[in-house]
Residue frames relative to the residue before (quaternion, step in Angstrom):
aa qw qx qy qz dx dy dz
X 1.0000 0.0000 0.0000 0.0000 0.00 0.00 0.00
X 0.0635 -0.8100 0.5599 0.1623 3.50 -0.57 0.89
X 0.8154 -0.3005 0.1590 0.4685 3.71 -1.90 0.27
X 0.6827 0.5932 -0.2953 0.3079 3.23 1.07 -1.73
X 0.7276 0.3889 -0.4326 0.3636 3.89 0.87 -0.03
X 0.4518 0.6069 -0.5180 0.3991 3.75 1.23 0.49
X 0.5463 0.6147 -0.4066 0.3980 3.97 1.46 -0.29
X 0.6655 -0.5655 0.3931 0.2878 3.15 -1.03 0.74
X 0.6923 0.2519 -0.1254 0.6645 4.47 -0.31 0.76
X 0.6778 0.3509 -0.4020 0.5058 4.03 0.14 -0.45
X 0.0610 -0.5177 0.8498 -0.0774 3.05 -1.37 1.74
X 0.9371 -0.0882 0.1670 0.2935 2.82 -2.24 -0.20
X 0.7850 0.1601 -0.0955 0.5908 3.45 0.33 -1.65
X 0.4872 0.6263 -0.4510 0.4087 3.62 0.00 0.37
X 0.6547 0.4520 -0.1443 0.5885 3.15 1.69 -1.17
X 0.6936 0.3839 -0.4208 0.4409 3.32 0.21 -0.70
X 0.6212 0.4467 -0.4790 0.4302 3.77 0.80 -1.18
X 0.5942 0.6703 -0.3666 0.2513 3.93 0.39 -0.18
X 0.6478 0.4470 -0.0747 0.6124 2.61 1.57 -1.57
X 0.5582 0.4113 -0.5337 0.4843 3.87 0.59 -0.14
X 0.6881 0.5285 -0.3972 0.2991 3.45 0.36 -1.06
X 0.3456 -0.5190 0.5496 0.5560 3.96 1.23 -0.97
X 0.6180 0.3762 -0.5739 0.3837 3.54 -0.33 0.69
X 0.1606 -0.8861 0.3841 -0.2036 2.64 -0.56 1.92
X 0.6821 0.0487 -0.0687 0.7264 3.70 1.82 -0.19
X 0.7641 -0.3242 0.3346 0.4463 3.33 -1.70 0.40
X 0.7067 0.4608 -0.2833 0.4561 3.58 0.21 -1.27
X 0.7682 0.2820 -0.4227 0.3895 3.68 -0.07 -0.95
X 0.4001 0.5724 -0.5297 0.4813 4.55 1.63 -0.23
X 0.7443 0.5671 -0.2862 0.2063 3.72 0.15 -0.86
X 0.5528 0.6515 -0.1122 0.5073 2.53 1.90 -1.90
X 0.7358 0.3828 -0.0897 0.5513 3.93 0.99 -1.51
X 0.4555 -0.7543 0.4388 0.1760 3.88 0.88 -0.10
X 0.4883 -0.6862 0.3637 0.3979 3.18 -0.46 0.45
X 0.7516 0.4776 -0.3168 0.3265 3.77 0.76 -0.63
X 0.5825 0.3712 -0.3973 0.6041 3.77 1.79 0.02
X 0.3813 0.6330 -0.4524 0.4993 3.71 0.94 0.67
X 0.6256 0.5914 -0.1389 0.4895 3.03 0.51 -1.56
X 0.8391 0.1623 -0.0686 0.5147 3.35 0.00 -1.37
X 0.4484 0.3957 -0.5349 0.5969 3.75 0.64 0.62
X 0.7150 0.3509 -0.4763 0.3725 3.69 0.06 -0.36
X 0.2728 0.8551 -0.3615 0.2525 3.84 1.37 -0.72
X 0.8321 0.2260 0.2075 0.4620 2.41 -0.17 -2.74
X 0.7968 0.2830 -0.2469 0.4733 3.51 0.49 -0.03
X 0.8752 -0.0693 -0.3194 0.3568 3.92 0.69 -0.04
X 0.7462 0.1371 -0.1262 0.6391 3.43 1.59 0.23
X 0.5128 -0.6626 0.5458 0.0117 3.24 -0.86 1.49
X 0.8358 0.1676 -0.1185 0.5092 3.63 0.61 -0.84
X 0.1267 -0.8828 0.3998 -0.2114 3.00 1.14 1.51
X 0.4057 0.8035 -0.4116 -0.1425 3.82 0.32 -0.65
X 0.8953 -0.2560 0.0137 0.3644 2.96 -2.08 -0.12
X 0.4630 0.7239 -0.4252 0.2843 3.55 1.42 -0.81
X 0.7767 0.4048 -0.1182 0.4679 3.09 0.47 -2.02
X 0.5514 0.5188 -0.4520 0.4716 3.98 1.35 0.07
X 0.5710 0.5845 -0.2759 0.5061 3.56 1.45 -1.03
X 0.7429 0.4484 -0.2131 0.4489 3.73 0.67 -1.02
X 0.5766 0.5140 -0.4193 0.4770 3.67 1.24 -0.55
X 0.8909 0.2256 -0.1429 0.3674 3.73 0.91 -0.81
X 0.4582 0.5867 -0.4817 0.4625 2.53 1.30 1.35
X 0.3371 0.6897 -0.2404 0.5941 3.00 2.08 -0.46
X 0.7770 0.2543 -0.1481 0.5565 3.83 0.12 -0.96
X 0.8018 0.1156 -0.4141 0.4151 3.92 0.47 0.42
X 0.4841 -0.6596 0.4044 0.4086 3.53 1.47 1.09
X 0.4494 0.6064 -0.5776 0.3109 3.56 -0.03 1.50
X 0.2610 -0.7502 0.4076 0.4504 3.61 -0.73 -0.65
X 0.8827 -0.2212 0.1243 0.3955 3.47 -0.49 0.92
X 0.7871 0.2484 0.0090 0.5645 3.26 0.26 -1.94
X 0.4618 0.6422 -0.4143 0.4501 3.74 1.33 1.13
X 0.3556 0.8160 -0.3559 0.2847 3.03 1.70 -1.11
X 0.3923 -0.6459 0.6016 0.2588 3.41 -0.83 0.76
X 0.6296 -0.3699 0.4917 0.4743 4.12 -1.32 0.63
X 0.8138 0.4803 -0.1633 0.2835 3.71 -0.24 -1.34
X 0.7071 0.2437 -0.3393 0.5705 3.04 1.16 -0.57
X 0.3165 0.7215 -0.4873 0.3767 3.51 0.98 0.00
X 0.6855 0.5811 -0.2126 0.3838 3.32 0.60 -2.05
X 0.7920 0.4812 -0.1890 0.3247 3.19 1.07 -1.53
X 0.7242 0.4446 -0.2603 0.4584 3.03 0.83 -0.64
X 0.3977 0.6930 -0.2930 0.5251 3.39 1.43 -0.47
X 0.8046 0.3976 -0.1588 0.4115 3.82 0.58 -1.20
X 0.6419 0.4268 -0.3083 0.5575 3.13 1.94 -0.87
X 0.4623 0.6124 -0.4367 0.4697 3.77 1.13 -0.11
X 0.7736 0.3421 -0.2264 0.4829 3.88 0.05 -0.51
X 0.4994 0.3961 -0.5033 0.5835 4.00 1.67 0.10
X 0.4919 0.6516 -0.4126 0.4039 3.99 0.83 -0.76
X 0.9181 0.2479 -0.1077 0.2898 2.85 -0.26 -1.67
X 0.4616 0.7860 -0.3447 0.2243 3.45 1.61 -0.24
């Protein structure tokens, strides 16, 4: 079990796609952000990735759950989800 499943949203597969990518502890998710997370998890272990699990990575990195997400960052991540997935 690594650090990354005491964060808030990281279950099992959330974790492993972390850990395939090399993001290996809270700090180095924080350090990499939630949207080159995200898109490292894309292209290397799951293509149909969506906005949830983009919503859950950064809620994960500001130790909220998900459906805390401020509107704005909602918006944002939401806008960078449809350049992702395009």
């Amino acid at each position: 079990m690594s650090e990354l499943l005491k964060l808030p949203n990281v279950g099992k597969v959330l974790e492993e796609h972390l850990l395939a990518v090399g993001i290996e502890t809270p700090e180095q998710l924080r350090e990499t952000g939630a949207q080159e997370a995200f898109r490292r998890i894309r292209i290397g272990r799951d293509p149909g990735a969506c906005l949830h699990m983009l919503y859950g990575i950064q809620g994960a990195i500001l130790g909220v759950p998900d459906k805390f997400l401020a509107a704005g960052i909602k918006q944002e991540l939401q806008s960078f989800y449809c350049k992702v997935k395009e």
